[in-house]
SESE-75400 format. One record per residue (C-alpha): residue in one letter; x, y, z. Coordinates in Angstrom, 1 decimal, m for minus. Layout:
REM SESE-75400
 aa     xx     yy     zz
  a      X      Y      Z
...
This chain:
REM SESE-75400
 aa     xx     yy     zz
  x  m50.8  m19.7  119.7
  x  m49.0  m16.5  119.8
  x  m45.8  m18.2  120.1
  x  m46.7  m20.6  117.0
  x  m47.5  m17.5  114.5
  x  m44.0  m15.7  115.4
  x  m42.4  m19.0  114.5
  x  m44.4  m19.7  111.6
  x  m43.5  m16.2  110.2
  x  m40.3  m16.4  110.9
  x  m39.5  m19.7  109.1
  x  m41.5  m18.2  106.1
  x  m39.2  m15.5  106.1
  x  m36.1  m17.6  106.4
  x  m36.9  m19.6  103.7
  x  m38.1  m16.4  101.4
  x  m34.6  m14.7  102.3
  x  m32.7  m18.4  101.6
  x  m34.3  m18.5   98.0
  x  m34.0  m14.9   96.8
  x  m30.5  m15.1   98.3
  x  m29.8  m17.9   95.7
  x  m27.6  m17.3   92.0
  x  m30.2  m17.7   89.2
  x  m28.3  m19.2   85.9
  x  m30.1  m18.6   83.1
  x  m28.6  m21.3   80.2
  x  m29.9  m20.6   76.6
  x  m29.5  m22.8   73.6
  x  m30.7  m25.2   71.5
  x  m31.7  m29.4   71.5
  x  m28.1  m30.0   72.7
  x  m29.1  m27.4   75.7
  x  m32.7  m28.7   75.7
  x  m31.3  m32.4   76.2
  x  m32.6  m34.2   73.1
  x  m32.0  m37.6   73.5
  x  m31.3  m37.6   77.1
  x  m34.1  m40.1   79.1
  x  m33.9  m38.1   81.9
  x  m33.8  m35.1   81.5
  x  m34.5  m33.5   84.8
  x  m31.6  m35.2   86.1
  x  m28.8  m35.7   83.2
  x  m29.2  m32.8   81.0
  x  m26.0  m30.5   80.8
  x  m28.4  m27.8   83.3
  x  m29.4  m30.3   85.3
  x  m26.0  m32.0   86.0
  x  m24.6  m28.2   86.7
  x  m27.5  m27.5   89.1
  x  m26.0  m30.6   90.6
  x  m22.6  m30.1   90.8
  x  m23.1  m26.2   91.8
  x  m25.8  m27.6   94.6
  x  m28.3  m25.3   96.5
  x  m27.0  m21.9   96.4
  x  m27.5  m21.5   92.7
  x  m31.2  m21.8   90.9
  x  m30.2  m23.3   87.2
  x  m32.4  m23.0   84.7
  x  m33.2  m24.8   81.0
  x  m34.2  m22.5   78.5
  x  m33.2  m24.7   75.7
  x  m35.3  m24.6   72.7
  x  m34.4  m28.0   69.6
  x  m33.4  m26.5   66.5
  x  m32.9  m22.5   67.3
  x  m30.6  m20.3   65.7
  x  m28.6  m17.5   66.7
  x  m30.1  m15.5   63.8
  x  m33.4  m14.0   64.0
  x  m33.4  m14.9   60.6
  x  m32.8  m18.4   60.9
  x  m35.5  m21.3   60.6
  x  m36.1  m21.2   63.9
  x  m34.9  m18.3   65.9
  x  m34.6  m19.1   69.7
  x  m35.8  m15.5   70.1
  x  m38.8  m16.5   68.5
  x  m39.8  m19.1   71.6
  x  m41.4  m18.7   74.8
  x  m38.1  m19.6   76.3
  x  m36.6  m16.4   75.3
  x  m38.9  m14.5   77.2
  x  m38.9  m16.5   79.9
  x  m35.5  m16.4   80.6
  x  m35.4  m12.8   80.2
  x  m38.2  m12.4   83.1
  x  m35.7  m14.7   85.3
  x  m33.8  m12.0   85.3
  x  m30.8  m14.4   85.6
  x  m27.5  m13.2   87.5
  x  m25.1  m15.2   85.1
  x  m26.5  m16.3   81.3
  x  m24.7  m19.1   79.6
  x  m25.4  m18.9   75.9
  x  m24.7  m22.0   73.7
  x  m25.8  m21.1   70.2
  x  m24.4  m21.9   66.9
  x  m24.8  m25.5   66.0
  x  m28.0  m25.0   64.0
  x  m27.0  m21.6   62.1
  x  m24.4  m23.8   60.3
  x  m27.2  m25.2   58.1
  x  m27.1  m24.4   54.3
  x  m30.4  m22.7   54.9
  x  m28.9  m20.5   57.8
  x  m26.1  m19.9   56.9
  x  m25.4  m16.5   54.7
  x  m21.5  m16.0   56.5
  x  m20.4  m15.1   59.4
  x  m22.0  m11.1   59.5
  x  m25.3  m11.7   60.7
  x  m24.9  m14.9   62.6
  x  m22.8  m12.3   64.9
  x  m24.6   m9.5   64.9
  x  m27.6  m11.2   66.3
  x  m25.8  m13.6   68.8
  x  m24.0  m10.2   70.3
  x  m27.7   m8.7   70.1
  x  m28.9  m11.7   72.3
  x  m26.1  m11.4   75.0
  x  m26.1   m7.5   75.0
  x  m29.6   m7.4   75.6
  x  m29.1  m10.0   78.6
  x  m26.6   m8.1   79.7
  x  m28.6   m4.9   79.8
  x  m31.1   m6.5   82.1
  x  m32.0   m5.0   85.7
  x  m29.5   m8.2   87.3
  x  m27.0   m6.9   85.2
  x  m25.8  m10.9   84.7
  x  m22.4  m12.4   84.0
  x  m22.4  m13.2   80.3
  x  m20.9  m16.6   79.5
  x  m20.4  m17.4   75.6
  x  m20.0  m21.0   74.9
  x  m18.3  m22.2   71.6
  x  m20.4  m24.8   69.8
  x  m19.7  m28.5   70.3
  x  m18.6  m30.6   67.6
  x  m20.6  m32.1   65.7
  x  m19.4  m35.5   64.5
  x  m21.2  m36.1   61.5
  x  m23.5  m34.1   58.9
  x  m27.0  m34.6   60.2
  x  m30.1  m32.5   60.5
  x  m28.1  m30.5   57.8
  x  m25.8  m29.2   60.6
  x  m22.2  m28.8   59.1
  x  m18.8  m29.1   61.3
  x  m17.0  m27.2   58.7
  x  m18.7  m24.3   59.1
  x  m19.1  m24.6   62.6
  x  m14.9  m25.4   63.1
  x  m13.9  m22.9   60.2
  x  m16.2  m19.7   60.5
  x  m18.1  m19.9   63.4
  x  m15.5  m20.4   65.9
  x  m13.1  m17.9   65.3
  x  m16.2  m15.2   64.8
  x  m17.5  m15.7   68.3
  x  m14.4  m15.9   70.2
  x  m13.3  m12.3   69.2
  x  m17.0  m11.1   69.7
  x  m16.5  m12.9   73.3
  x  m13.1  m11.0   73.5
  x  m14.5   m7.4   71.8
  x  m17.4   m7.2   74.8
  x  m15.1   m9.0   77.9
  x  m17.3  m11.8   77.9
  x  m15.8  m15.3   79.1
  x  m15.3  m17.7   76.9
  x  m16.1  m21.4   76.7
  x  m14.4  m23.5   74.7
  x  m17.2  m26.8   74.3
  x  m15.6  m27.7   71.1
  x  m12.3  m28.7   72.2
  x  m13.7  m30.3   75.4
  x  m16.0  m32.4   73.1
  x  m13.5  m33.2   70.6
  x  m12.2  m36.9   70.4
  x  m15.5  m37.6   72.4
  x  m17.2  m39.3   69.0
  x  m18.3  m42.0   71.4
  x  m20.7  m39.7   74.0
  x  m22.8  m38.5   70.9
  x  m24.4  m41.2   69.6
  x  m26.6  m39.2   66.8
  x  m23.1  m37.5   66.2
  x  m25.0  m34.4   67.0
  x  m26.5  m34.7   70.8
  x  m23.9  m35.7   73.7
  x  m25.2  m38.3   76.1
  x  m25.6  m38.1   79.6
  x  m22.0  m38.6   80.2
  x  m21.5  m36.6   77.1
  x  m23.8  m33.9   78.9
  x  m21.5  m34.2   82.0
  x  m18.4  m33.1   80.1
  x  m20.3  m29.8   79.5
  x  m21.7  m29.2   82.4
  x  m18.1  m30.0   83.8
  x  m16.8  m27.1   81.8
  x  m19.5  m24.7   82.4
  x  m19.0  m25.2   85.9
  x  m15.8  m23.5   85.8
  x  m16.9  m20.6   84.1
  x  m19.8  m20.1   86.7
  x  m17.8  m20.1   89.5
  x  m15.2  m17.8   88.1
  x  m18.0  m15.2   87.4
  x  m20.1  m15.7   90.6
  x  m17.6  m13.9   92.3
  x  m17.5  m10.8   90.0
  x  m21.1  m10.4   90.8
  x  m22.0   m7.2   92.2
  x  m24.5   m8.5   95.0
């Protein structure tokens, strides 16, 4: 019986060291995060496909919230949501932020000053966190027609070139979703939310940037 318990324990342990030893990827953003649209989305959301393609040594998490800003005053800020602090109390080790689509809105949208301000807010105060995480910025995808109010002018002509030289100004890697899901009018059937295949050209590119930060981790 003696025997049994030692083996017991030590399998516990094993299996306690395995988890904690796993990278915990925090990805933050809005319905196109959240999967709207997507049937399944335990398995074919742009998280879900990454937790997939990364396999067990990483613990991927949704935190995507339908219809958040970047601004805190936006309609909907996503730091307004449970979401927000549950990612924060993941304490993730890398944080993919994909925020911008819905701050493009007439009624969000006030220029390009505070929709910064707040979106470096969100990622410094990620990055401030006890993991100290890899920060990942991800450029908005295009948005193929103008639906839910959401506007690919402004998203192509202000916020674009605003968050890539906040991305650069704080050496945070950049993610360019817009040109991956450009000429893809065909995976976003709403013109707004990619598909599950749409979803896997994402994840596809998000991939990249995890692996290139996973070994800058301090672990």
């Amino acid at each position: 019986m003696k025997k049994i318990t030692i083996l017991f324990l030590y399998l516990m342990l094993t299996f306690t060291a395995a988890i904690a030893q796993k990278v915990r990827v925090a990805c933050i953003g809005n319905s196109i995060t959240y999967g709207h649209g997507i049937k399944d989305r335990a398995r074919d959301t742009y998280p879900a496909q990454l937790q997939a393609l990364l396999g067990d040594d990483y613990d991927v998490r949704n935190f995507g919230v339908s219809g958040t800003t970047a601004q805190k005053e936006g309609d909907f800020p996503w730091v307004s949501t449970n979401e927000y602090k549950a990612a924060l109390a993941f304490l993730p080790e890398i944080a993919v932020i994909k925020l911008g689509t819905n701050d493009s809105k007439p009624q969000n949208w006030t220029g390009n000053e505070r929709f910064i301000r707040d979106l470096e807010a969100l990622a410094q105060e990620f990055a401030a966190l006890e993991s100290h995480p890899r920060i990942i910025i991800c450029l908005p995808a295009k948005a193929y027609e103008v639906r839910w109010d959401i506007h690919d002018d402004i998203i192509a002509g202000e916020e674009l070139p605003a968050i890539k030289s906040m991305a650069k100004r704080n050496h945070w890697r950049l993610v360019d979703l817009y040109r991956a899901t450009s000429g893809k009018q065909e995976r976003f059937p709403d013109g707004i939310h990619p598909d599950e295949q749409g979803a896997g050209i994402i994840a596809a590119k998000v991939l990249k940037a995890v692996k290139k930060e996973r070994k800058a981790l301090k672990r």
